[in-house]
C-alpha positions in Angstrom: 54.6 30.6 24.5 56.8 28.8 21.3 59.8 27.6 22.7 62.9 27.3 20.7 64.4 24.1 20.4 67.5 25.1 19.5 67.9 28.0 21.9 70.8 28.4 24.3 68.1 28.7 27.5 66.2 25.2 25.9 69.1 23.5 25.7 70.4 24.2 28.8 67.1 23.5 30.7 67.0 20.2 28.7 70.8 19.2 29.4 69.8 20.0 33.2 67.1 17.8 32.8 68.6 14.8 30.9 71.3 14.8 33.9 68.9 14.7 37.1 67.1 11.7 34.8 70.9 9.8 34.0 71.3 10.3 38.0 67.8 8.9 38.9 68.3 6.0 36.8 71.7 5.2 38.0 70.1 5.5 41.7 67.5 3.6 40.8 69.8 0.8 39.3 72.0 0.5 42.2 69.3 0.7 44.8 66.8 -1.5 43.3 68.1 -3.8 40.4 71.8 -4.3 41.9 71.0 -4.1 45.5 70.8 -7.9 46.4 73.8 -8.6 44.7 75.7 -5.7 45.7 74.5 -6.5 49.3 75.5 -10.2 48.6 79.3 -9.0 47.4 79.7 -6.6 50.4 78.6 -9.7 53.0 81.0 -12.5 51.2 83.4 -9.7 51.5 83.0 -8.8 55.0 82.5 -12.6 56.1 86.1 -13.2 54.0 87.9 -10.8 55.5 87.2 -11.7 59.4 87.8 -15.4 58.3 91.0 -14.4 57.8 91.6 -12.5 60.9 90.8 -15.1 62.8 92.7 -18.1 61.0 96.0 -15.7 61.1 95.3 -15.4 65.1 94.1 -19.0 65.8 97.0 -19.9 67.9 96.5 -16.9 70.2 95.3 -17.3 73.7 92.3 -15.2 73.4 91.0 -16.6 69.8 87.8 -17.2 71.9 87.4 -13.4 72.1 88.3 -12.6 68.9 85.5 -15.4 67.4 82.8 -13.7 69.6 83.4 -10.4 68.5 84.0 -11.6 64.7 80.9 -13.4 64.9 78.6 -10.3 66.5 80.1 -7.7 64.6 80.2 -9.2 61.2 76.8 -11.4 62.2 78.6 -14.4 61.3 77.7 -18.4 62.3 82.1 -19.8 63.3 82.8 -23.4 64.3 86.3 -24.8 65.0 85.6 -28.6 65.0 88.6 -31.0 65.4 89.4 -34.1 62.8 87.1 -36.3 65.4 84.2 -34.1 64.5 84.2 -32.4 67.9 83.2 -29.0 68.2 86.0 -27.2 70.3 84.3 -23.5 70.1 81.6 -22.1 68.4 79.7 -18.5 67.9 77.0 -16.6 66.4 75.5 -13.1 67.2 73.2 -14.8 69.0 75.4 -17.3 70.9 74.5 -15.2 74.2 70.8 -16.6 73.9 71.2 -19.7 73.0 74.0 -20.6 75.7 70.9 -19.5 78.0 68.2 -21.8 76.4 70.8 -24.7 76.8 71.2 -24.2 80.1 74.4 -22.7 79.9 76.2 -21.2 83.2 76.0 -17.7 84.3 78.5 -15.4 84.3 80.3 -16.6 88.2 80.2 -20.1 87.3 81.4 -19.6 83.9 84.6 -18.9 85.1 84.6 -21.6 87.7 83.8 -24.1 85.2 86.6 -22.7 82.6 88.7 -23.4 85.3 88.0 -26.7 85.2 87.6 -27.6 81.2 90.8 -27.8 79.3 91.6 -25.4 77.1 90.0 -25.6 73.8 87.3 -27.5 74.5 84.1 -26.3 74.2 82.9 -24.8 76.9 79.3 -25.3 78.7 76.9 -27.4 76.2 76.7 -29.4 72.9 76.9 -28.1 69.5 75.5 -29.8 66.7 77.7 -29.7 63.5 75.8 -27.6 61.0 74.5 -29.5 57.7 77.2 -27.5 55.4 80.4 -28.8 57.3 80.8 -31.7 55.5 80.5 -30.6 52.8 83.3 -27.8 52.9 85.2 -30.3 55.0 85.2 -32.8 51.9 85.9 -29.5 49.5 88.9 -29.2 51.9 90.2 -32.7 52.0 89.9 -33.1 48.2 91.2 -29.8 47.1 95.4 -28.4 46.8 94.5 -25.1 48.7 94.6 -24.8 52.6 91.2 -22.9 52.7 87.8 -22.8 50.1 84.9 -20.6 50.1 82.3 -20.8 48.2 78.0 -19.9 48.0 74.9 -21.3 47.6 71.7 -20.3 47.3 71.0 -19.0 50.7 74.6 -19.2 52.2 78.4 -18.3 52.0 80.8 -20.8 53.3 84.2 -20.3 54.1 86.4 -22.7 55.6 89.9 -23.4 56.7 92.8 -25.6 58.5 93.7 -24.3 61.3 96.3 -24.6 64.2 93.9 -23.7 67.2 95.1 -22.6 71.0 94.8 -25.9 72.9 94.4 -28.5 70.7 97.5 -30.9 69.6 95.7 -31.7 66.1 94.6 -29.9 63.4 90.9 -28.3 63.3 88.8 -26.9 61.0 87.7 -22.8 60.8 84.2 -23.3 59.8 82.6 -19.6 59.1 79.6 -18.8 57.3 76.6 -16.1 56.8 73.4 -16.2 55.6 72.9 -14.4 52.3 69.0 -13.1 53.2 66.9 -12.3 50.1 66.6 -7.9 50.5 63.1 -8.2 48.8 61.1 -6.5 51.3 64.3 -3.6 51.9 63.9 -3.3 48.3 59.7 -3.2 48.1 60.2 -0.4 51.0 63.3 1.7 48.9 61.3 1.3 45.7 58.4 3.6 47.4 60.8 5.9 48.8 62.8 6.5 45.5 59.0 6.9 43.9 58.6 9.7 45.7 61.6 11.0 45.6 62.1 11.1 42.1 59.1 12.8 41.6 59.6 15.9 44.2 63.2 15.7 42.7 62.0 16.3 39.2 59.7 18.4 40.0 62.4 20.9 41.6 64.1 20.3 39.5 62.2 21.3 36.4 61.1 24.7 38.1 64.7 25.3 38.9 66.4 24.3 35.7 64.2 26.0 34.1 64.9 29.4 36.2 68.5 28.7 35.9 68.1 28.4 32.3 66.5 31.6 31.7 69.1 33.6 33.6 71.8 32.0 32.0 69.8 32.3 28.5 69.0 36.2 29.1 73.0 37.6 28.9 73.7 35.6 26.3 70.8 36.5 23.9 71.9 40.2 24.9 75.6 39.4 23.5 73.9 37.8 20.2 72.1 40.9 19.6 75.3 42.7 20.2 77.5 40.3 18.0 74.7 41.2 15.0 75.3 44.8 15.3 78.8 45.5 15.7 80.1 48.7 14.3 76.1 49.5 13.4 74.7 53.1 14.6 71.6 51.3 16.4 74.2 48.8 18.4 72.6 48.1 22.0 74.8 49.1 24.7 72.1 47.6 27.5 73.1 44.7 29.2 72.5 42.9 32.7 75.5 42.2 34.1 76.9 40.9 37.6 75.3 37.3 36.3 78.7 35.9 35.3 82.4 37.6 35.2 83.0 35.8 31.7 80.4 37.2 30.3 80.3 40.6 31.4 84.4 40.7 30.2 82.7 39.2 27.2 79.8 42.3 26.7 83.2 45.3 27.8 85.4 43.3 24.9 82.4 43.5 22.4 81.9 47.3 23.1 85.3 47.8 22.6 84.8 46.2 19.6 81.6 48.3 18.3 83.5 51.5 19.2 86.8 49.9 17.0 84.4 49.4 14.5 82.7 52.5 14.5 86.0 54.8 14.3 87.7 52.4 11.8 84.7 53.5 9.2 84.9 56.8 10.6 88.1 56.8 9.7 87.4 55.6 6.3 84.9 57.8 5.5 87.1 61.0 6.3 90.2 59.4 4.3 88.1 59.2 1.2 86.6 62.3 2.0 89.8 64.0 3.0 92.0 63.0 1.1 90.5 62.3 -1.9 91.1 65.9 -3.0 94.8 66.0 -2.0 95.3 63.0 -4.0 93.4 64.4 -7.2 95.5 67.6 -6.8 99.3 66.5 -7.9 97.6 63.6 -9.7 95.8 66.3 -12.2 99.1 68.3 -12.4 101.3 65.4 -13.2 99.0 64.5 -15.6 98.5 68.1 -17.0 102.5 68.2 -17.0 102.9 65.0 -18.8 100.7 65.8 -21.7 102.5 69.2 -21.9 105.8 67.9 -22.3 104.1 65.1 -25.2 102.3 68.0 -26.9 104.4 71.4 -26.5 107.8 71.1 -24.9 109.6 68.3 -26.3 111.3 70.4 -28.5 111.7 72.8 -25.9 114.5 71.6 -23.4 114.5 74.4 -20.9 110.5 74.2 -20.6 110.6 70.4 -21.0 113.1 70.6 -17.6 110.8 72.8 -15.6 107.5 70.5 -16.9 109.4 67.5 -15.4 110.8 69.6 -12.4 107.1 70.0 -11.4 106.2 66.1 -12.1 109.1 64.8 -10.1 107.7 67.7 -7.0 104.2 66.6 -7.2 105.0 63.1 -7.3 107.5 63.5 -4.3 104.0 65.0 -2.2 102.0 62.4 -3.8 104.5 60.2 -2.2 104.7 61.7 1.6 100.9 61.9 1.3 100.8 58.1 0.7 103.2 57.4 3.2 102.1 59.7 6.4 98.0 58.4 5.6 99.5 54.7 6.1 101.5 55.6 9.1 99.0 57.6 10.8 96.2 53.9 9.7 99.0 52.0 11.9 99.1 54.0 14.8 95.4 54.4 14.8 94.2 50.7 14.1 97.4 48.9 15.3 99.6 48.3 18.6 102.6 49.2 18.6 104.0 48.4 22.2 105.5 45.0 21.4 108.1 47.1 19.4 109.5 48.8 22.5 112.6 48.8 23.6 114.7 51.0 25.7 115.5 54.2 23.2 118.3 56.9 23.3 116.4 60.1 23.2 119.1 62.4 22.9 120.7 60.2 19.8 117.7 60.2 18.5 116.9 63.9 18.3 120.1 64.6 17.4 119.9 62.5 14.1 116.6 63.8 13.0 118.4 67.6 13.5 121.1 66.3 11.4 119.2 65.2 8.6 117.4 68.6 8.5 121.1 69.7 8.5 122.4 68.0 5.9 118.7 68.6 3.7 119.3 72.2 4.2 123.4 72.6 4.1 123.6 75.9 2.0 121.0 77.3 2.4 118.7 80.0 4.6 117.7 77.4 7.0 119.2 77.1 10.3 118.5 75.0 13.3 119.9 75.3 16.5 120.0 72.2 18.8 120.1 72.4 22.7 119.6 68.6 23.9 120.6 67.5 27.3 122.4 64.2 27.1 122.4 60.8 28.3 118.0 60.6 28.4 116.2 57.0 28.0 112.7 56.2 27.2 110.9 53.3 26.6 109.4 53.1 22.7 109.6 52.3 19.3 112.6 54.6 17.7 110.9 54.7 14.3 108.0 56.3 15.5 109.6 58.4 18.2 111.5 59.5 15.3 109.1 60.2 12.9 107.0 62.4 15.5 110.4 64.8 16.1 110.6 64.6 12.3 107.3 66.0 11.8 107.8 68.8 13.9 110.6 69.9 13.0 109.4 70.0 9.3 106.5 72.1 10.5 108.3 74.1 12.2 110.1 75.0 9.0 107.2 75.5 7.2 105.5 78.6 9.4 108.9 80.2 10.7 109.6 83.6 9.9 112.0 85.1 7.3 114.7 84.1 9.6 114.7 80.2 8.3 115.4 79.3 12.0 114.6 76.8 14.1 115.6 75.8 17.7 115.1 72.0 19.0 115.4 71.5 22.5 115.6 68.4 24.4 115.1 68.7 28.4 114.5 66.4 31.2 114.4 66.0 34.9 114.3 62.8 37.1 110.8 61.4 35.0 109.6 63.7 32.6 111.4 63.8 29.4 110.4 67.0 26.8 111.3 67.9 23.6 110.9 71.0 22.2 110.2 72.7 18.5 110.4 76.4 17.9 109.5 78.1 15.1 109.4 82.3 15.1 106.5 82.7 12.5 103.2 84.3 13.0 101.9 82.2 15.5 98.5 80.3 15.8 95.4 81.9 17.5 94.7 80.2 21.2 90.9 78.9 20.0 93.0 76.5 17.3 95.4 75.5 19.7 93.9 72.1 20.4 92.7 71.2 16.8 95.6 71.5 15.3 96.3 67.9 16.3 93.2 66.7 14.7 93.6 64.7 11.7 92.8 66.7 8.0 92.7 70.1 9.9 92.8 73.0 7.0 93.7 76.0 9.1 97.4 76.6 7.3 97.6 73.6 5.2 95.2 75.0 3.0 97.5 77.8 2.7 99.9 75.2 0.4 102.0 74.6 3.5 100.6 71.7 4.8 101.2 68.1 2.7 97.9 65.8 4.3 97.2 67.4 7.5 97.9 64.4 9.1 101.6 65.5 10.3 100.9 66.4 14.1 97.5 63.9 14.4 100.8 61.4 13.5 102.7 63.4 16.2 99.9 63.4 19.2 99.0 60.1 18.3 102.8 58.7 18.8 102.9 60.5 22.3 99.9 59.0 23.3 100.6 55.0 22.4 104.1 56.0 24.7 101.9 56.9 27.5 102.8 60.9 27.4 101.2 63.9 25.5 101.8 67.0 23.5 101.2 70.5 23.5 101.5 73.5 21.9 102.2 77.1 23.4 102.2 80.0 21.2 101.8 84.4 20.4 100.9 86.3 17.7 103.9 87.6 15.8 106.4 85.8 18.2 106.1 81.7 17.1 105.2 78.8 18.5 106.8 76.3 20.9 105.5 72.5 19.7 106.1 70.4 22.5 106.5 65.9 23.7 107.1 65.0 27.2 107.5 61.1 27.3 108.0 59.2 30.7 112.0 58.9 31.4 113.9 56.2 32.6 117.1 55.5 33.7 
């Protein structure tokens, strides 16, 4: 099997690697390399700190206590020694055992006999000084500080004046440890950490490796996806449940694909679709133009109507231009950040009014029932535009009457406005794709402009979370209907 270096699974598996080996090597530096001394720093440390203790508490009555339990706890050699050179108390961990190889008292006539010794004296046998006493006591009498510490190569020394319970003079807090080489710990920790390592790594590898491979699979399925976006072979398999990220990452790059995908639908049926309504009132304003170079310039009443049919073609021309890029930013943009909270009923009535005023003396006639005082939530200029287009479609297909009635209805949530024309009606089977984009049942006739008017109006509803309908007889009209969620 060729394994590819640069993969996402091999670099993984190697990253996972490279870190169990950084924290082997640090384990191995601190356990092995650094352990004397860090053993050495944590002893001085130790030793420093119940030196301290115990010169602070000197003066107290049961010092004698606290240097026995310093000395077994911290396994720690004390000595207080007086400026004669007399040891007045001394301790190890092992003081127990030697008191007993010297002879010392048992336990009843220990107290018998401390009855009898003055305090501070040492109590029950001899004490040699220790070898290193002089020379911390001359460390002491030469230097400015009241205590000195200092090592060597097999010992720390700490030393200190010292006002002790019992004694009228000055002593000396003598206190010191062995620093023990750790070579044999070490010999015996090295093994261990051999072993260790290697079942470690060896985990480790199988493991990484596994991890690796799950985490490589999902993302080699979203690479594959990336490469085809928006293509017809585009994989929709993918195992997910491995990792919310990437699953939210696979959903976001379907949504994508489909985007994609109806954007050059889209595309395809515009230059399709429209393509021949464009050629149209280019051809005639063409045509019409050449006319009025070659035939009618002379001619002012012909020369009128040739111009006449430029300035109507280029006025469609126009609309067509305009509804195809409205109908582009509904479909391919988002429109909810332009919300806001809309008068309905102002709004319906100025789109009646302009139809009004567009058709004041003439035929046309629309009659306006709108209930007042109703809110929504959405963009006016598109809200607008949608009752616009109805209403302008509704005057295309009514009857010889030139009538139109606009309703505008609501109850405590559901706002609906209403168009109704009194023409011929539309047939039940084309009821729902007359709200399909390009559809050539009437505009065909020379009614329509682009056929995109109602896909404009449907897709308006839908972006303000309602929907549209239409309702209509044969030789009665139709009733084009919105219902938008109200509020107050």
């Amino acid at each position: 099997m060729k394994i590819k270096t640069k993969s996402f699974k091999t670099k993984l598996w190697l990253y996972f690697m490279l870190f169990a080996a950084v924290i082997f090597l640090v384990l191995w530096l601190l356990q092995t390399v650094f352990l004397q001394s860090f053993y050495n720093e944590m002893l001085i440390v130790n030793t420093r700190e119940a030196a301290q203790a115990l010169a602070e508490n000197s003066s107290c009555e049961n010092i004698t206590s606290l240097i026995d339990s310093a000395s077994v706890n911290n396994s720690i050699q004390i000595y207080v020694i007086d400026e004669n050179g007399e040891v007045l108390y001394f301790s190890d961990e092992y003081r127990g055992a030697n008191r007993k190889n010297k002879g010392a008292l048992n336990d009843n006539d220990e107290q018998e006999h401390s009855d009898k010794v003055p305090k501070g004296k040492h109590n029950g046998f001899n004490r040699e000084i220790p070898d290193e006493f002089h020379e911390c006591l001359a460390r002491l009498e030469s230097g400015e500080e009241n205590q000195i510490e200092y090592s060597t190569d097999s010992a720390y020394v700490y030393g200190t004046y010292i006002d002790y319970y019992g004694s009228d003079d000055k002593a000396v807090l003598y206190v010191s440890t062995t620093l023990d080489p750790v070579g044999s710990a070490v010999y015996i920790i090295r093994v261990q950490l051999v072993w260790v390592t290697i079942l470690s790594l060896a985990v480790g590898f199988v493991f990484s490796w596994f991890l690796a491979k799950n985490f490589g699979k999902p993302v080699a399925q979203l690479s594959e996806k990336a490469n085809k976006l928006g293509q017809s072979d585009y994989p929709t398999e993918f195992s997910d449940g491995f990792c919310k990220e990437l699953d939210e990452l696979s959903k976001n790059l379907d949504k994508t694909s489909d985007k994609l995908i109806e954007a050059q639908t889209f595309q395809t049926e515009l230059l399709a679709n429209v393509s021949h309504d464009l050629r149209t009132p280019l051809t005639m304003i063409k045509g019409y133009s050449e006319m009025i170079a070659d035939t009618s310039w002379d001619n002012e009443e012909q020369c009128r109507e040739d111009i006449s049919v430029i300035v109507r073609e280029t006025d469609r021309l126009t609309s067509l231009v305009n509804e195809i890029l409205e109908y582009s930013e509904l479909k391919m943009g988002d429109i909810t950040d332009k919300f806001t909270k809309t008068d309905l009923s102002t709004l319906v009535k100025r789109v009646c009014q302009r139809f009004e005023d567009l058709y004041k003396g003439k035929d046309e006639t629309i009659e306006m029932q709108i209930q007042e005082g109703i809110f929504v939530n959405g963009s006016p200029g598109h809200l607008d535009r949608a009752v616009y287009n109805l209403i302008d479609n509704a005057f295309r297909y009514t009857d010889n009457s030139r009538k139109v009635t606009v309703r505008l209805l609501a109850n405590e949530s559901i706002a609906v406005i209403e168009v109704i024309d009194y023409g011929s009606g539309i047939p039940q089977s084309e009821w729902e794709h007359i709200w399909d984009r390009y559809y050539t049942f009437r505009q065909r006739k020379g009614k329509g402009v682009s056929g995109l008017g109602l896909s404009i109006v449907k897709q308006t509803a839908e972006l303000h979370g309602g929907r549209c309908y239409v309702e209509s007889s044969q030789g009665v009209g139709s009733r084009f209907c919105i219902e938008l969620n109200r509020i107050n």
